[in-house]
C-alpha positions in Angstrom: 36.4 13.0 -28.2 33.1 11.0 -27.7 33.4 10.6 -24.5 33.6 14.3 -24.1 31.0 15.1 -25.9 28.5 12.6 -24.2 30.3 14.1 -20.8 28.9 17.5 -21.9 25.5 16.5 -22.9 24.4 14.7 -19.5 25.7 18.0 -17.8 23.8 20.4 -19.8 20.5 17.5 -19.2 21.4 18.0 -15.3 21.1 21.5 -15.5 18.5 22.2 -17.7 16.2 19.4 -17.5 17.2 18.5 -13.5 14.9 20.3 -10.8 16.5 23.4 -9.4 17.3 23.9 -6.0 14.2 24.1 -3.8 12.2 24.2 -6.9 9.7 22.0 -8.4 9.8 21.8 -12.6 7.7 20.1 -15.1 8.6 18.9 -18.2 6.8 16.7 -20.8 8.3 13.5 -22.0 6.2 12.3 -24.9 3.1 14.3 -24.0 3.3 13.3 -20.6 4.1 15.8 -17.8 6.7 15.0 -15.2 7.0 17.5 -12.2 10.6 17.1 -11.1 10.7 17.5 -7.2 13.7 18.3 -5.3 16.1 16.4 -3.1 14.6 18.2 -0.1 11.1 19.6 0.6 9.3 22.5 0.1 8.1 22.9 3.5 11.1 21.0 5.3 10.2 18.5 7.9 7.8 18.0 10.4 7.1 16.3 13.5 3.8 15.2 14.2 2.3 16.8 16.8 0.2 14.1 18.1 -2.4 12.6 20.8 -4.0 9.5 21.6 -7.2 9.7 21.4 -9.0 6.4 21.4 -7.7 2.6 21.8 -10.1 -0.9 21.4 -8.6 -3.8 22.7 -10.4 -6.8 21.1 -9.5 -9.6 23.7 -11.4 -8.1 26.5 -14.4 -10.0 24.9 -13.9 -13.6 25.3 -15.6 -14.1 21.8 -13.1 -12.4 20.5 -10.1 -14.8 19.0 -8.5 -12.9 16.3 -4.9 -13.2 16.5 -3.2 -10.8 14.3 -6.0 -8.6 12.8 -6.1 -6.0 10.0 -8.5 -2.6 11.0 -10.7 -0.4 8.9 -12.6 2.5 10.2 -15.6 4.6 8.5 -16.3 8.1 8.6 -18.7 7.4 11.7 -15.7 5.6 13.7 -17.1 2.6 13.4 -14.7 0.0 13.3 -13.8 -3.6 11.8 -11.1 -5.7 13.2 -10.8 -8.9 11.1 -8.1 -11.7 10.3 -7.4 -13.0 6.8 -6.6 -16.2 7.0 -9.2 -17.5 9.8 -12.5 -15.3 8.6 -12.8 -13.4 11.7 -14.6 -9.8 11.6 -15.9 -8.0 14.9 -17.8 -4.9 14.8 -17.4 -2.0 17.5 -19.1 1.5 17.5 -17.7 4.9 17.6 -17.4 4.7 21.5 -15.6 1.3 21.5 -18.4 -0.8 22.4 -18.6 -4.3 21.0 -21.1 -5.1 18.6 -20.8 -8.4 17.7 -19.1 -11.0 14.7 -19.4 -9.7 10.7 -19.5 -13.2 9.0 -19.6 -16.7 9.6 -17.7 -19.5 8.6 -18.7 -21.7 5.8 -19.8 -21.9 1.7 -23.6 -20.0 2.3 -24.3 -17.0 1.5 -23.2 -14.2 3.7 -20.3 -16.8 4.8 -16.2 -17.2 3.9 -14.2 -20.0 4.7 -10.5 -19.7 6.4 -7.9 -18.8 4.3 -8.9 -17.6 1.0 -7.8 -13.9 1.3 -10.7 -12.8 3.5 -11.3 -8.9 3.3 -13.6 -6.1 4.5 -14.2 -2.7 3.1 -16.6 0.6 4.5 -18.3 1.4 1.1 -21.4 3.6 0.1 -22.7 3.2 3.9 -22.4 -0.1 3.6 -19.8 -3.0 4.4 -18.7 -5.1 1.8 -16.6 -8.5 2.5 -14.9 -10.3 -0.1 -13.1 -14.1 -0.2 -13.0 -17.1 -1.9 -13.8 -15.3 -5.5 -17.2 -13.6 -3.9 -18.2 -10.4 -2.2 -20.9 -9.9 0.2 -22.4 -6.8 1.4 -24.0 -5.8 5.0 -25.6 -3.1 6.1 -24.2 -0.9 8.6 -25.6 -2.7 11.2 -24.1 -5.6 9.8 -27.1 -7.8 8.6 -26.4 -9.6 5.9 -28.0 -8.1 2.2 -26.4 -10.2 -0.7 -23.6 -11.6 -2.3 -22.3 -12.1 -5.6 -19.4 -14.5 -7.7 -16.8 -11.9 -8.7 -13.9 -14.6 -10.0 -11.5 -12.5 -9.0 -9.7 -11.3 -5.6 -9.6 -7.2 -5.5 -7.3 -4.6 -4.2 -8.9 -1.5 -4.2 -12.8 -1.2 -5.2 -14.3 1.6 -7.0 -17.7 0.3 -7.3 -19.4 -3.0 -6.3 -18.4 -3.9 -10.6 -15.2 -2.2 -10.8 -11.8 -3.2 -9.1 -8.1 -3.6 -8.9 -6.5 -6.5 -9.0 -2.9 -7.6 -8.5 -1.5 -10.9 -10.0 1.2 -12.7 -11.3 1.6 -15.0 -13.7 3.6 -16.4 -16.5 4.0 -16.1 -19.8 6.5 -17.4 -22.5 9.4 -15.1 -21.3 8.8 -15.7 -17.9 6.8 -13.9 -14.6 4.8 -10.9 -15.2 3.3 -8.9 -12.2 0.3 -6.9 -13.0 -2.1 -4.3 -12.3 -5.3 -4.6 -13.8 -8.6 -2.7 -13.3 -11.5 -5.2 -13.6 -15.6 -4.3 -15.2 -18.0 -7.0 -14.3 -21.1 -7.0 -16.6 -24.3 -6.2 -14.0 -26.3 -8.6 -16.1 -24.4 -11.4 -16.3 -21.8 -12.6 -13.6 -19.3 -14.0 -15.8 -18.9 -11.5 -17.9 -16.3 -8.7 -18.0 -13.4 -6.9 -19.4 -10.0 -6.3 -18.2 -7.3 -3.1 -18.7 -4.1 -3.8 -17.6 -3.0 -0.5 -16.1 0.8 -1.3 -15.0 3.0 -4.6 -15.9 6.6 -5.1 -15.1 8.5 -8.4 -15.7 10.3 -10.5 -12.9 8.9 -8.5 -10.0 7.8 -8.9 -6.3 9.9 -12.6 -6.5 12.9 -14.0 -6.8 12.4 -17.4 -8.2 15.0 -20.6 -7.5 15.5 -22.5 -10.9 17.3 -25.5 -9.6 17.0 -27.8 -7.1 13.3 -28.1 -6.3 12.2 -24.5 -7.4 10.9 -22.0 -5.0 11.4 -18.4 -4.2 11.1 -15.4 -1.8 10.2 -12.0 -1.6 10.9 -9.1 0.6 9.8 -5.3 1.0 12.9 -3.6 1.0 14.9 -4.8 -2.0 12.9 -6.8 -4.3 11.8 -5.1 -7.3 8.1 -5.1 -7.1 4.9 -2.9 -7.8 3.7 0.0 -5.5 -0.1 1.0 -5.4 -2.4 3.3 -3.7 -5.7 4.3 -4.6 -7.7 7.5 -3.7 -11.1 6.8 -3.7 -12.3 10.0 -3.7 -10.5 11.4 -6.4 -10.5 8.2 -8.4 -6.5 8.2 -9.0 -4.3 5.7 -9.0 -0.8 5.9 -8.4 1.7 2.4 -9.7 5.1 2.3 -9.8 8.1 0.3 -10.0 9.6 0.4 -5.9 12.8 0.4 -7.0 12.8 4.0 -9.1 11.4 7.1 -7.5 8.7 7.6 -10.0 5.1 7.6 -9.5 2.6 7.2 -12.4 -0.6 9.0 -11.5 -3.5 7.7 -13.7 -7.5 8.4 -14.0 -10.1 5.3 -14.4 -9.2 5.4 -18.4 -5.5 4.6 -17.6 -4.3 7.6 -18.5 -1.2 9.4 -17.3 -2.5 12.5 -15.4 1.3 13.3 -14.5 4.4 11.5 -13.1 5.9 12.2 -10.1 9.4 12.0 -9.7 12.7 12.9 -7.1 16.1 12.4 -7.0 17.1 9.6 -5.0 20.6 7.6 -4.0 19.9 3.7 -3.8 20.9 2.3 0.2 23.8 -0.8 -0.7 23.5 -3.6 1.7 26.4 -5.8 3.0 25.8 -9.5 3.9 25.1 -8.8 7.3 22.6 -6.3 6.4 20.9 -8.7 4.6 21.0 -11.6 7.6 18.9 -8.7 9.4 16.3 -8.0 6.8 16.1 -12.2 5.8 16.2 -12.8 9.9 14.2 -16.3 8.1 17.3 -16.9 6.1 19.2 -19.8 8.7 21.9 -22.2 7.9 20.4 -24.6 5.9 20.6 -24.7 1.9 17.5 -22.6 1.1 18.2 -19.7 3.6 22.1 -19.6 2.5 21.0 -19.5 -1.4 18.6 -16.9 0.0 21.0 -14.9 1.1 23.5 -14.8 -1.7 20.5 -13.9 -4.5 19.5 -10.8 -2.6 20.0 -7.7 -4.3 23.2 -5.5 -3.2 21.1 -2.3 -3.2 17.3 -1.7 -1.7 14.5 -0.2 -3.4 13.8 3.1 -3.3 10.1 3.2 -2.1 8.6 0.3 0.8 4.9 1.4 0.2 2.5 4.6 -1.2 -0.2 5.5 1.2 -3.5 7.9 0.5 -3.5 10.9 3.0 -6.8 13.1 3.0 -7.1 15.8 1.1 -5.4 14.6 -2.5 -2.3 14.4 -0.7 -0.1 11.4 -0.3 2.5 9.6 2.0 5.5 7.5 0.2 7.6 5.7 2.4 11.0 6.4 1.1 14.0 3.8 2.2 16.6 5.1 4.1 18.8 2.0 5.4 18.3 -1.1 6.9 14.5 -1.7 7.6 14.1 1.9 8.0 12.6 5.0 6.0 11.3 8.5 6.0 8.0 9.3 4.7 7.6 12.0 2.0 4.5 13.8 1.3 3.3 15.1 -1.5 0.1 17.8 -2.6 -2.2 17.0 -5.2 -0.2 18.9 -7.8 2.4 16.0 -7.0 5.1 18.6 -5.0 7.5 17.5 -3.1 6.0 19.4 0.3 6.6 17.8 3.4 8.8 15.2 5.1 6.4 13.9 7.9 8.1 12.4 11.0 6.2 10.6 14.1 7.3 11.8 17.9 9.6 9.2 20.1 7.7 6.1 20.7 5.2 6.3 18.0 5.5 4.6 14.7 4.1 5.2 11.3 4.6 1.2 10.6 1.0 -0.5 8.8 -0.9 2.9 9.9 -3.6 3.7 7.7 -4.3 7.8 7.3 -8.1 9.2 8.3 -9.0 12.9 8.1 -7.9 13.2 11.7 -4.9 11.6 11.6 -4.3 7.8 11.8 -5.0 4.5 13.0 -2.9 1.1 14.1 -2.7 -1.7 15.7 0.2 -1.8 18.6 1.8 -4.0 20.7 1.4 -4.3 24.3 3.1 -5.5 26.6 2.0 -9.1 27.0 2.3 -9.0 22.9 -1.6 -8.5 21.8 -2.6 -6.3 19.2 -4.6 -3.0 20.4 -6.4 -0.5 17.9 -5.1 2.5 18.5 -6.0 6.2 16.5 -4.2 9.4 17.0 -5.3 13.1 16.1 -2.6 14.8 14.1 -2.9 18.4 15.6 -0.5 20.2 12.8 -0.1 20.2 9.1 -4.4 21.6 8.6 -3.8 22.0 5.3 -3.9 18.0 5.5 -5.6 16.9 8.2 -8.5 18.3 10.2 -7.8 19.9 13.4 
């Protein structure tokens, strides 16, 4: 008889409290709205038109020795490409022209060493650079202005006192992964105050507790946090990658709404997972590797800002691949957006024309590459 009961209750939750076919709901759950989003979108799916409209390829200057690089843009088109790891940043203009090295290497000011999470921003007309526990700004012809200790290593910037960070560390129960938004004091450097904004336990690692310790991670089934900040409209959205649920919060760290949408987890077999751990070889570490990794992948590989209060989550569909689901600024389920044969939406970031990359050629070096999107206005500019 209980079990009937219970039976009865979660159908009358499904069909009361469940989004409706091709509808989106909202309900609150403790003073918090959810807008429930349907298993398919609004506006059904789309394929991008797009064009190629600009490429810079870095290692026609002989300068140039970047490696892999990361790419930011501003609203002029100028354009950064820098490495991480070996503190490289080179400038080009709008019309692809070189214009020369960022920073140099070393401890002065205006300078980074290698590998201390080296990073570079387009921020109130200016550039800002931070590493090694600093950040340094330029101006936007890249002469150095000043520099300041910060003590920490940001994510997302709001202002030149106010960040994200991301960390882990442990406590007495064990690893905590955390999202915290950092205020330094303007009069005094080592002064500020801290909000933890998200915290989940025993996420973004799986940790080896025997035989020497160590531990992995992996985008597509460990547990871990997903972030994205708009800038513009100073929201955040956190979640837990393996739920389809989205906390949206202001600069307070309140809870403006939750998205959420039905979702079936992807299950894995062992040779799926020799494909996704391609690392994971014979020997002991790669075997015990292997037989820790979860069964089923997470639901969502990463959360990107799209112009406009709109916003792109990568949604796992199977092995190593995913559709990317786009949502308004009322957190609807609108749009599923999918990229034309031979283009992908892999480490792409979104600009009001459409989106930038860095592809292979070839002979296997990186080239900066932007495309127009010519459809979906009510996101991107035509």
């Amino acid at each position: 008889m209980k079990k009937l009961i219970y039976l009865i209750l979660v159908i009358f939750l499904f069909v009361y409290c469940g989004p409706k076919e091709g509808k989106v709901e909202k309900i609150m759950v403790d003073g918090v709205t959810h807008i429930m989003n349907p298993e398919k979108p609004l506006k059904g799916t789309v394929l991008l038109d797009v064009e190629k409209t600009r490429e810079i390829n870095p290692y026609l200057h002989e300068e140039v020795d970047l490696g892999g690089f990361y790419h930011v843009r501003d609203t002029d088109g100028e354009v950064i490409l820098f490495n991480s790891n070996k503190t490289e940043a080179q400038r080009f203009s709008h019309d692809g022209e070189y214009l020369g090295s960022l920073v140099r290497k070393g401890q002065g000011p205006g300078e980074f060493p290698d590998f201390q999470l080296f990073w570079v921003y387009f921020m109130n007309d200016q550039i800002w650079a931070s590493g090694a526990l600093k950040m340094a700004k330029y101006d936007k012809n890249g002469q150095f202005l000043n520099e300041r200790k910060i003590g920490y290593r940001p994510s997302f910037f709001v202002d030149e006192n106010t960040f994200f960070i991301m960390e882990r560390d442990r406590d007495e129960e064990g690893l905590v992964s955390r999202v915290t938004l950092v205020n330094l004091s303007q009069e005094r450097e080592k002064e500020s105050t801290e909000v933890d904004f998200y915290k989940e336990r025993n996420a973004g690692w799986i940790q080896r507790k025997d035989r020497g310790g160590g531990g992995f991670t992996d985008s597509w089934g460990i547990p871990d946090i997903r972030t994205a900040y708009d800038q513009k409209s100073q929201k955040l959205y956190v979640g837990l990658n393996s739920e389809y649920k989205i906390y949206v919060k202001n600069l307070k760290g309140e809870i403006l709404y939750v998205i959420e949408k039905p979702y079936k987890h992807v299950r894995v077999s062992m040779e799926d997972k020799k494909k996704i751990l391609y690392w994971a070889k014979n020997d002991e570490f790669g075997k015990w590797a292997l037989s820790v990794y979860p069964d089923l992948l997470v639901a969502i590989k990463e959360i990107k800002i799209l112009p406009n209060e709109y916003i792109a989550v990568y949604r796992v569909t199977g092995v190593q691949t995913y559709e990317v689901d786009v949502f308004d600024p009322e957190g609807r389920f609108v749009y599923i957006m999918e990229p034309p044969e031979g283009v992908s939406l892999d480490d792409v970031k979104f600009y009001g024309f459409g989106f930038a990359t860095a592809e292979a050629q070839e002979d296997e070096f990186l080239v900066y590459t932007e495309y127009t999107i010519k459809n979906l206005p009510d996101i991107f500019e035509k």
